[in-house]
C-alpha positions, -999 to +999 in steps of 0.1 A: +460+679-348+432+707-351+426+719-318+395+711-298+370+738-286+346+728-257+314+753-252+281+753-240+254+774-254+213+778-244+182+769-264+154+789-264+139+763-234+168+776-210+190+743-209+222+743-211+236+724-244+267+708-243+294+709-276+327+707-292+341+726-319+373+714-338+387+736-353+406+738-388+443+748-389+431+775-421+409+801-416+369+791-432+337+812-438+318+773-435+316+751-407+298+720-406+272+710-374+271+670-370+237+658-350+238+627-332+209+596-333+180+593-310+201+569-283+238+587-291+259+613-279+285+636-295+308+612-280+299+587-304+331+573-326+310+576-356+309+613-348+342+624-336+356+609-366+335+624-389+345+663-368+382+652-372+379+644-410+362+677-419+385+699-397+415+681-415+398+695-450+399+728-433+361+730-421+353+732-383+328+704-371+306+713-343+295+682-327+268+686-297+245+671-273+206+670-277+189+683-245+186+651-223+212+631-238+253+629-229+264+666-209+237+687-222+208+695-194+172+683-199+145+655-191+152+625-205+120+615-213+114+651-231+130+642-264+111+654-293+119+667-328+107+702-322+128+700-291+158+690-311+151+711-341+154+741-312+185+730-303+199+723-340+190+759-342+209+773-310+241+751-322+238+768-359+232+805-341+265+799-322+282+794-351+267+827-368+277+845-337+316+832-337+315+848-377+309+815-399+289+826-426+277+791-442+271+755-429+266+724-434+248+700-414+254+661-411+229+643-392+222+608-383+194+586-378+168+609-356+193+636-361+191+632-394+151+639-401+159+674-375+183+683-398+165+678-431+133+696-411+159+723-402+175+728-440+144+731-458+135+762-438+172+780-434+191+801-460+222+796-446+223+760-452+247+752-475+247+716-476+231+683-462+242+649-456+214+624-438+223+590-428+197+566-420+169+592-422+136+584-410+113+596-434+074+589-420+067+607-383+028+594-383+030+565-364+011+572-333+011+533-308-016+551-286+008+542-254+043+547-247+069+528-266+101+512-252+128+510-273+160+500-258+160+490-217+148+517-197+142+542-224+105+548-228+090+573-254+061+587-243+027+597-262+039+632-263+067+623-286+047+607-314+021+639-307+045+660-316+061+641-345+028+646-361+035+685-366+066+674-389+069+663-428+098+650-437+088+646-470+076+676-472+109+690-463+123+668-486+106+684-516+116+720-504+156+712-498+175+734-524+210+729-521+233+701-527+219+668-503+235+633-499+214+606-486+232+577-472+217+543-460+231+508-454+212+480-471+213+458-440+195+485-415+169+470-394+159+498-376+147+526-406+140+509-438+166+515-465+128+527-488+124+555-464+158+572-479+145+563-516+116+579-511+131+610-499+160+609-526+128+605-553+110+640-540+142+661-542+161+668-574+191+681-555+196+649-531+224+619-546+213+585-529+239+561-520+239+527-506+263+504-486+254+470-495+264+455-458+258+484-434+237+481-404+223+510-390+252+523-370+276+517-399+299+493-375+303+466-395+338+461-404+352+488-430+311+507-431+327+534-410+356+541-429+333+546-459+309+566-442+335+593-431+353+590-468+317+597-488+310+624-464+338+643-460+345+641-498+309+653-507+312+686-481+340+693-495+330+696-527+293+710-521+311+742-501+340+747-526+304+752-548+288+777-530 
């Protein structure tokens, strides 16, 4: 069993964020970082499995905690994707710091989008995998926007989701890019990831004709973790 490494690191907004490394039983130069959704955690099942799966191919898996969300300090209400992109970026630095020399990142849903934003502009990426990507930021409701009991998203959030192009990113990603979606998602339409797979020559589009959103349907998971795992591997054995 590869052994589990809780941490904490800082973003540049002084909060505290909350992670766990597992490590691989062979020494790697990569290591992979997996970002949760808007409304998960790293505790998520969909997560830790993925982290287990890739440390077993012999690549650590950082999962962590967005400010606000599961152990990692913050304002709940102050989620935002330059926010998160801030805190994908103090995760990937404390990787650098600990000697890994190339990542890749897995993201899902909100985490996704931050880490398609966050590849298009970093070197060091070596690979991307985004499930359930929203791909258009413009939608601006003019009040705030409840979407699950209790959780509010303010006008600020869809302010600042202005000053983001996923598409744009989209267009600019160089290096080998899986795009995974389930054909039965009703909460970010399955054309948002064909349009993204369409701008970039490097992405491979892939589609699960029953998954919901969260890949829980019986047997989505277990094909989630397969075509992910199997496409790191072979996009870092590459580079």
């Amino acid at each position: 069993m590869a052994h589990l490494e809780t941490t904490v690191f800082q973003n540049s907004r002084s909060h505290r964020i909350s992670g766990v490394l597992h490590h691989s039983s062979q020494p790697s130069e990569s290591a992979v970082i997996v970002a949760h959704g808007m409304l998960s955690s790293k505790e998520s099942p969909k997560h830790r499995r993925l982290c287990r799966e890739l440390a077993s191919l012999g690549f650590p898996a950082l999962r962590f905690d967005f400010a606000g969300r599961g152990d990692s300090q913050g304002p709940a209400d102050g989620l935002s994707f330059s926010g998160e992109l801030d805190d994908l970026l103090a995760a990937a630095n404390w990787l650098f710091q600990k000697g890994f020399q190339r990542l890749a990142l897995v993201g899902s849903s909100m985490g996704a989008t931050v880490s398609l934003l966050f590849a298009a502009k970093r070197p060091k990426i070596a690979a991307l995998v985004t499930i359930a990507a929203p791909a258009r930021l413009n939608r601006r409701p003019g009040s705030p926007v409840e979407i699950a009991p209790g959780v509010i998203l303010p006008e600020a959030f869809f302010e600042d989701a202005l000053r983001h192009d996923p598409m744009a990113a989209a267009a600019a990603i160089r290096v080998p890019w899986l795009i995974l979606h389930g054909a039965r998602d009703q909460v970010v339409p399955l054309r948002d990831s064909q349009d993204l797979h369409a701008l970039s020559t490097e992405s491979r589009l892939i589609i699960h004709p029953r998954a919901d959103h969260r890949f829980s349907k019986a047997g989505c998971l277990d094909w989630l973790v397969e075509h992910v795992a199997s496409f790191v591997k072979e996009s870092l054995a590459l580079t």
